[in-house]
KEPALO-400839 format. One record per atom (N, C-alpha, C): residue number from 1; residue in three letters; chain; atom name; x, y, z. Coordinates in steps of 0.05 Angstrom, whole numbers, plus 5000, padded with zeros to 4 digits. Example, Ala and Ser with C-alpha at 12.3 -4.5 7.8 and 13.67 -1.06 7.14 Angstrom:
<pts>
{num 1	residuo ALA	cadena A	atomo N	x 5264	y 4886	z 5156}
{num 1	residuo ALA	cadena A	atomo CA	x 5246	y 4910	z 5156}
{num 1	residuo ALA	cadena A	atomo C	x 5264	y 4934	z 5156}
{num 2	residuo SER	cadena A	atomo N	x 5257	y 4955	z 5142}
{num 2	residuo SER	cadena A	atomo CA	x 5273	y 4979	z 5143}
{num 2	residuo SER	cadena A	atomo C	x 5258	y 5001	z 5157}
</pts>
This chain:
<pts>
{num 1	residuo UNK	cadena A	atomo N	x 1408	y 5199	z 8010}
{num 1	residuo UNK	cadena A	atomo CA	x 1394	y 5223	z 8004}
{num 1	residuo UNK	cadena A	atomo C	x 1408	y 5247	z 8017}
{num 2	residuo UNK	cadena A	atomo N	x 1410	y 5252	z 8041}
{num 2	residuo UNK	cadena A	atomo CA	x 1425	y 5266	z 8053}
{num 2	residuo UNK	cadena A	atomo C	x 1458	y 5261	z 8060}
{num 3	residuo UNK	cadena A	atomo N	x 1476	y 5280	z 8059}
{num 3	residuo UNK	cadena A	atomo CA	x 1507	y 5272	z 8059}
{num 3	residuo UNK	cadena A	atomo C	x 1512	y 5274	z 8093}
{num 4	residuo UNK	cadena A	atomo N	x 1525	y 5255	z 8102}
{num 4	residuo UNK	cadena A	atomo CA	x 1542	y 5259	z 8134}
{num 4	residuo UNK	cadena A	atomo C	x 1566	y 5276	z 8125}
{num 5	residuo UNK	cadena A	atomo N	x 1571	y 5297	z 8149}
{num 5	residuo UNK	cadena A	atomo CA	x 1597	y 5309	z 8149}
{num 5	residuo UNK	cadena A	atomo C	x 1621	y 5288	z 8162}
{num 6	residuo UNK	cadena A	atomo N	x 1652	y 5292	z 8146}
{num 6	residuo UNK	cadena A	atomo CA	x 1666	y 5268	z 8166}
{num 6	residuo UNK	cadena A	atomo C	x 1678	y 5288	z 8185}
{num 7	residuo UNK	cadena A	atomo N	x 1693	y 5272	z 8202}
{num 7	residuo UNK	cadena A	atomo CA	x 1709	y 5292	z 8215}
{num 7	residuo UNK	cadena A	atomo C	x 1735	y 5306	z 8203}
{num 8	residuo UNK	cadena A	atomo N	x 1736	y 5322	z 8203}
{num 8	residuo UNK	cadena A	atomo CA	x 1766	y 5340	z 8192}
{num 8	residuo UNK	cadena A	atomo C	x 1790	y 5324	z 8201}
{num 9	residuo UNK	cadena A	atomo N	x 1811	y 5310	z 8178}
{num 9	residuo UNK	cadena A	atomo CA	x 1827	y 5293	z 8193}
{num 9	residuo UNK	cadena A	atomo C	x 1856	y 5311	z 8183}
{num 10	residuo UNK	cadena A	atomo N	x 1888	y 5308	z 8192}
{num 10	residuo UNK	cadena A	atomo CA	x 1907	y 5319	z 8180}
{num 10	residuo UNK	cadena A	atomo C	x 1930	y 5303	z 8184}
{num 11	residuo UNK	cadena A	atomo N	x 1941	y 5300	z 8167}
{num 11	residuo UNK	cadena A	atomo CA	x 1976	y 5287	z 8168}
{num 11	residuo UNK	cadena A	atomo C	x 1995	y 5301	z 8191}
{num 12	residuo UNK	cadena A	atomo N	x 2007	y 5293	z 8209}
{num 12	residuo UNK	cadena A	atomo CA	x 2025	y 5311	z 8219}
{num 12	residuo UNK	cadena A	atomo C	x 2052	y 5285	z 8209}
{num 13	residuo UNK	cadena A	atomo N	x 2064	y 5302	z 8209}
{num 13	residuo UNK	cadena A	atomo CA	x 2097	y 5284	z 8199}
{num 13	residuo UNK	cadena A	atomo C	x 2123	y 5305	z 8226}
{num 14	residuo UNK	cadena A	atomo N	x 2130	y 5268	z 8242}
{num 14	residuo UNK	cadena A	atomo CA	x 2147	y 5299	z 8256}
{num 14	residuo UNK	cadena A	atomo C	x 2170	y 5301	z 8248}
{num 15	residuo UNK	cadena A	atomo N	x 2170	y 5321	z 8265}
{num 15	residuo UNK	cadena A	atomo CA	x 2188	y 5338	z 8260}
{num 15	residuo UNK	cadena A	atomo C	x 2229	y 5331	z 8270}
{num 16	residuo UNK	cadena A	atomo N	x 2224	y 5321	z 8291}
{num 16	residuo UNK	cadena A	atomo CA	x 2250	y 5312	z 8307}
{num 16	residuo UNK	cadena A	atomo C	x 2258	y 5278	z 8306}
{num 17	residuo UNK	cadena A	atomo N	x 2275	y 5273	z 8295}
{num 17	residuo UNK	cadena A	atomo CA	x 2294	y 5258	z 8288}
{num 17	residuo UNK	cadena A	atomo C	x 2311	y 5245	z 8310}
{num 18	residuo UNK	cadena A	atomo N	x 2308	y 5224	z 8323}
{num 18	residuo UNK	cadena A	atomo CA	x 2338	y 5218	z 8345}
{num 18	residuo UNK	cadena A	atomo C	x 2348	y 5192	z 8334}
{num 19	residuo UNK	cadena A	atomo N	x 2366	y 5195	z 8316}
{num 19	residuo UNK	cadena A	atomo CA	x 2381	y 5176	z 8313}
{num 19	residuo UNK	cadena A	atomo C	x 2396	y 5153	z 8335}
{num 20	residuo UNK	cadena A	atomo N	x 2398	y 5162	z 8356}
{num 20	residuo UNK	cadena A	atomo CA	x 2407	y 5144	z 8384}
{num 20	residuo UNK	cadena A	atomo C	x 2384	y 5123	z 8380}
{num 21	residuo UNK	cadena A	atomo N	x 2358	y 5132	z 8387}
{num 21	residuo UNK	cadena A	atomo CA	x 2342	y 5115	z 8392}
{num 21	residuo UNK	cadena A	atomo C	x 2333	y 5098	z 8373}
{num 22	residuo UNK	cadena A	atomo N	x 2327	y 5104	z 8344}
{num 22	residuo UNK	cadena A	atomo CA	x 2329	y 5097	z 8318}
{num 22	residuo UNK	cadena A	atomo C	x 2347	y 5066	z 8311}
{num 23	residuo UNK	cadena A	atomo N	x 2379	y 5075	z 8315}
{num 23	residuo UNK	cadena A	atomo CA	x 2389	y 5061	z 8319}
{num 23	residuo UNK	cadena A	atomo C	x 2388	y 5036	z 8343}
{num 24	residuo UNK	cadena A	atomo N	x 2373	y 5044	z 8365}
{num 24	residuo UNK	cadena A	atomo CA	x 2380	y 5021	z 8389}
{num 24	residuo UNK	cadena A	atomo C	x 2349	y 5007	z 8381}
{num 25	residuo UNK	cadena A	atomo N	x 2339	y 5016	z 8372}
{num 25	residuo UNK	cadena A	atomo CA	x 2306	y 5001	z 8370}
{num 25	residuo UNK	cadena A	atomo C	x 2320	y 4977	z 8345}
{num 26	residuo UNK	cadena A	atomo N	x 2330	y 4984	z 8330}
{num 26	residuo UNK	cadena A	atomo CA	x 2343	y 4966	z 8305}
{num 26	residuo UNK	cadena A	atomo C	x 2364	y 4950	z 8318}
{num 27	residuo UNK	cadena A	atomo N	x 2372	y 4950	z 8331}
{num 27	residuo UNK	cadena A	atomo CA	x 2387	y 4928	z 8351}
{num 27	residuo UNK	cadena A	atomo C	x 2375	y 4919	z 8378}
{num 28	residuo UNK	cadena A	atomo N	x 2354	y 4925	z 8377}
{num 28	residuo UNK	cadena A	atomo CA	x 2333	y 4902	z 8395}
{num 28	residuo UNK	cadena A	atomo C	x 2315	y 4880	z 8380}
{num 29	residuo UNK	cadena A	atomo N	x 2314	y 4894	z 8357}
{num 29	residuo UNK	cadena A	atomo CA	x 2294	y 4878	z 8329}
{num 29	residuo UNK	cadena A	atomo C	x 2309	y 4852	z 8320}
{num 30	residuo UNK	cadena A	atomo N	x 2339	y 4865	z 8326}
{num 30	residuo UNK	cadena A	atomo CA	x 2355	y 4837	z 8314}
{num 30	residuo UNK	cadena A	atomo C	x 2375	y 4852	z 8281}
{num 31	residuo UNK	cadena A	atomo N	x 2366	y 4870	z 8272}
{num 31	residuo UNK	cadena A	atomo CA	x 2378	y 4883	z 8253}
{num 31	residuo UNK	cadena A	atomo C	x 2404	y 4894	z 8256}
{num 32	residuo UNK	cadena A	atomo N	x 2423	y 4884	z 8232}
{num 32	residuo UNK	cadena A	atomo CA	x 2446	y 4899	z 8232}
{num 32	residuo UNK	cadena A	atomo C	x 2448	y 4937	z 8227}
{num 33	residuo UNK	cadena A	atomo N	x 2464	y 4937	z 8247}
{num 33	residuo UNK	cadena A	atomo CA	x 2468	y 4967	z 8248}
{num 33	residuo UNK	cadena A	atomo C	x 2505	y 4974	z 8241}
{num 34	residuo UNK	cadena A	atomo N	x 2509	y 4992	z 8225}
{num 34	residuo UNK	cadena A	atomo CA	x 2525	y 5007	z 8226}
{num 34	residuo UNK	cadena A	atomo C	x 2542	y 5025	z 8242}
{num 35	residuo UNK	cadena A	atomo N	x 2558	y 5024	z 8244}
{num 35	residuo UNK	cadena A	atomo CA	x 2572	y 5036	z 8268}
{num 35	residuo UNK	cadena A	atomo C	x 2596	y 5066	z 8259}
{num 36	residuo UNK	cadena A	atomo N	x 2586	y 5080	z 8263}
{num 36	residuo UNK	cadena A	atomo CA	x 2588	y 5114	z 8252}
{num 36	residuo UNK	cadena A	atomo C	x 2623	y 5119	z 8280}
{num 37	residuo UNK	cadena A	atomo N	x 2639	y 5114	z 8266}
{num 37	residuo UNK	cadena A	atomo CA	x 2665	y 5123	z 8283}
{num 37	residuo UNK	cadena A	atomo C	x 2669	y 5159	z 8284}
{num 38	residuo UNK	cadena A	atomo N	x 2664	y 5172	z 8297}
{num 38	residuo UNK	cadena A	atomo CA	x 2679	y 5210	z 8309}
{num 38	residuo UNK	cadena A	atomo C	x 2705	y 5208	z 8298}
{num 39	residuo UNK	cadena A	atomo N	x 2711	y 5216	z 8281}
{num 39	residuo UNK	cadena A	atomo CA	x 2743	y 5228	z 8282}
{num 39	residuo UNK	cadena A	atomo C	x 2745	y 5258	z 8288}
{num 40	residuo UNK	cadena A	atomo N	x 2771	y 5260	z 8306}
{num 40	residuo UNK	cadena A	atomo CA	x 2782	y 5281	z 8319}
{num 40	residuo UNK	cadena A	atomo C	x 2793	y 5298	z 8295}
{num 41	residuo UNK	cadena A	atomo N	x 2779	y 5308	z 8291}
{num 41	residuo UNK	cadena A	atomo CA	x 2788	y 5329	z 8265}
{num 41	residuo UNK	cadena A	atomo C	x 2807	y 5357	z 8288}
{num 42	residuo UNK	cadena A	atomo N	x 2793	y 5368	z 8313}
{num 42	residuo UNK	cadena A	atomo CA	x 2793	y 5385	z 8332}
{num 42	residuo UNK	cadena A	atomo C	x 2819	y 5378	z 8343}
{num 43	residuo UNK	cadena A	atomo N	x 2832	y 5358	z 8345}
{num 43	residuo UNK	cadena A	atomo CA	x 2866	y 5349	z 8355}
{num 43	residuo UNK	cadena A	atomo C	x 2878	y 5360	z 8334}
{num 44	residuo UNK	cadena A	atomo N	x 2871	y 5356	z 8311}
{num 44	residuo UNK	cadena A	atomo CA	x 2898	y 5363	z 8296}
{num 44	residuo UNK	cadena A	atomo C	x 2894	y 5388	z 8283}
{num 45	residuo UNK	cadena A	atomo N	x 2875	y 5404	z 8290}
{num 45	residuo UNK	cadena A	atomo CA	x 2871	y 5425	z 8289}
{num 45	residuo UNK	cadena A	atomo C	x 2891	y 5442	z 8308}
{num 46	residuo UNK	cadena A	atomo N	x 2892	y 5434	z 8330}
{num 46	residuo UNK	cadena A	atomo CA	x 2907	y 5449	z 8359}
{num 46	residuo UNK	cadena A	atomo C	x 2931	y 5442	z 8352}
{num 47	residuo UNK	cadena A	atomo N	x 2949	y 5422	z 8341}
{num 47	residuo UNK	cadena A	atomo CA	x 2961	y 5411	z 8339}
{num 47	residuo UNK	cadena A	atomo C	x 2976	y 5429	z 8317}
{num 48	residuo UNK	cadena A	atomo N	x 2965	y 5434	z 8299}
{num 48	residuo UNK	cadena A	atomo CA	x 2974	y 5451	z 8281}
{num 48	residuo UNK	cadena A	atomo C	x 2982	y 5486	z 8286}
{num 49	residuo UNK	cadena A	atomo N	x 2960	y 5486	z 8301}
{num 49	residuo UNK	cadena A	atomo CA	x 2952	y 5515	z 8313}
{num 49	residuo UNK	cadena A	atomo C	x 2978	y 5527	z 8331}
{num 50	residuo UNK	cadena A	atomo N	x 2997	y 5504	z 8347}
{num 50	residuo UNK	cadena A	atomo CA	x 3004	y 5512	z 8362}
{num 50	residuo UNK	cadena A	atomo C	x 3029	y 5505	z 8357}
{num 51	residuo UNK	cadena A	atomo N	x 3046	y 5484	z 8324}
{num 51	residuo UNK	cadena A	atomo CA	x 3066	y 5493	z 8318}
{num 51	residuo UNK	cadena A	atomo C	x 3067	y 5514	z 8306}
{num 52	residuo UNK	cadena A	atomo N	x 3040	y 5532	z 8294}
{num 52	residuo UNK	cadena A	atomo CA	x 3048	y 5560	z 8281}
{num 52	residuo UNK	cadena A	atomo C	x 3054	y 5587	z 8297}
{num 53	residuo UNK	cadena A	atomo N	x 3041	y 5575	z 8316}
{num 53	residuo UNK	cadena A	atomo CA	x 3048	y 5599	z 8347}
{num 53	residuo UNK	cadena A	atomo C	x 3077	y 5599	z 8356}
{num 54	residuo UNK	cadena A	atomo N	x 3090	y 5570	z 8364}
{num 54	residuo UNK	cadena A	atomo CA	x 3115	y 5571	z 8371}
{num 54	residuo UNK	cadena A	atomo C	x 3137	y 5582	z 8344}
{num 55	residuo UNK	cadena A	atomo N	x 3128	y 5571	z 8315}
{num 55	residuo UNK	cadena A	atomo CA	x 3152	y 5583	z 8300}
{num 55	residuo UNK	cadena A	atomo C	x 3141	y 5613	z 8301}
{num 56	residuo UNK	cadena A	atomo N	x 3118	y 5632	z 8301}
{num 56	residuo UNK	cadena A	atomo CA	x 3117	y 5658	z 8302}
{num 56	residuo UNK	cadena A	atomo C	x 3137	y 5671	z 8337}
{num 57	residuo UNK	cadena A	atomo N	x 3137	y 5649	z 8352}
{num 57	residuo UNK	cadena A	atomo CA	x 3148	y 5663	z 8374}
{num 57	residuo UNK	cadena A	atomo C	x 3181	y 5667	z 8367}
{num 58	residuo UNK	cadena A	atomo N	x 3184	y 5639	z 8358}
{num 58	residuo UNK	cadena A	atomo CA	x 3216	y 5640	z 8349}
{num 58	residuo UNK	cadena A	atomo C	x 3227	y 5661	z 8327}
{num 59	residuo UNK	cadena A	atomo N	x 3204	y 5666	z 8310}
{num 59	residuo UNK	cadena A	atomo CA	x 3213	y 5686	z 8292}
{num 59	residuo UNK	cadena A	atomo C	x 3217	y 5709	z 8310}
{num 60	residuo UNK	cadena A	atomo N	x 3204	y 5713	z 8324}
{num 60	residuo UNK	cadena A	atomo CA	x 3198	y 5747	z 8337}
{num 60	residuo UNK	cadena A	atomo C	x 3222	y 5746	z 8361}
{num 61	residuo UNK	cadena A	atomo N	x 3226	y 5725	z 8365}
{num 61	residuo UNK	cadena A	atomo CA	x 3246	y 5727	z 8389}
{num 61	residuo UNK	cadena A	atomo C	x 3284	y 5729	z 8381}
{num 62	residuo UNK	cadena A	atomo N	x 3285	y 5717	z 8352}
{num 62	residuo UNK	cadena A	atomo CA	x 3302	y 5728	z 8329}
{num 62	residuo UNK	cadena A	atomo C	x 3304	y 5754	z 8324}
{num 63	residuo UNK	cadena A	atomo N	x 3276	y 5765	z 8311}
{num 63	residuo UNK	cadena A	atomo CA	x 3282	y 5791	z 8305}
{num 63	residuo UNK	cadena A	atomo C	x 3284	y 5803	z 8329}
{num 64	residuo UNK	cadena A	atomo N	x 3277	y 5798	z 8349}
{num 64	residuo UNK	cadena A	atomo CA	x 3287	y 5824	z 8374}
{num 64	residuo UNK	cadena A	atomo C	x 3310	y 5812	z 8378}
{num 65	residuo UNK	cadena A	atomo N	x 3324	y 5793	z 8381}
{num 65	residuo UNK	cadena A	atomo CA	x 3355	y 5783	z 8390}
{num 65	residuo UNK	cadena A	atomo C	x 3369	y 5814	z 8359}
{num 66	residuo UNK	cadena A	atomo N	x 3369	y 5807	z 8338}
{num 66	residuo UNK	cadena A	atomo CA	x 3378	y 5824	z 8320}
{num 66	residuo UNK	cadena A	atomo C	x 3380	y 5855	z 8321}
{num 67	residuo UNK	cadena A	atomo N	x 3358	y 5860	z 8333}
{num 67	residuo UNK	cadena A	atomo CA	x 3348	y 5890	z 8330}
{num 67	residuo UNK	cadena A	atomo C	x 3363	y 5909	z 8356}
{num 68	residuo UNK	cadena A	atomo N	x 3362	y 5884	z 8380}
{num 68	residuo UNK	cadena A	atomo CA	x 3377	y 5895	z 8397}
{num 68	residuo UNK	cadena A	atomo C	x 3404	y 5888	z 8403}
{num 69	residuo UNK	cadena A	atomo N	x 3420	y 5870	z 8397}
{num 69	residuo UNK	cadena A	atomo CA	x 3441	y 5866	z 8403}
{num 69	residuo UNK	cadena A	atomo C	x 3465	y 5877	z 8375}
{num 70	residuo UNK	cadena A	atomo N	x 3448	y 5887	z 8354}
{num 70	residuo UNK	cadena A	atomo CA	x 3466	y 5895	z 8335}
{num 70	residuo UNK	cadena A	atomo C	x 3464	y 5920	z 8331}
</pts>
């Protein structure tokens, strides 16, 4: 006859993600995990960076050998 109110309920879904732990809980369970290798993209970056610096030095150290000794 009469209706009960329920209590007000809500979904929360979170928000933050840690894959570290994600992954180590799945290798306590016994589950195969994948193994995500870093490549050094940042080495051959510098690496590159810094034969374009030495041939700009060599150029410039040319043109001043030229400019002044001729």
């Amino acid at each position: 006859m009469f209706k009960t109110h329920k209590n007000k309920t809500f979904n929360f879904s979170l928000r933050y993600y840690d894959e570290r732990k994600e992954r180590l809980e799945k290798i306590k369970d016994g589950k195969s995990v994948r193994i995500k290798f870093k490549t050094n993209k940042n080495l051959n970056l510098t690496k590159a960076r810094s034969i374009r610096l030495l041939m700009v030095t060599i150029v410039l150290f040319f043109i001043t050998y030229l400019v002044l000794f001729k």
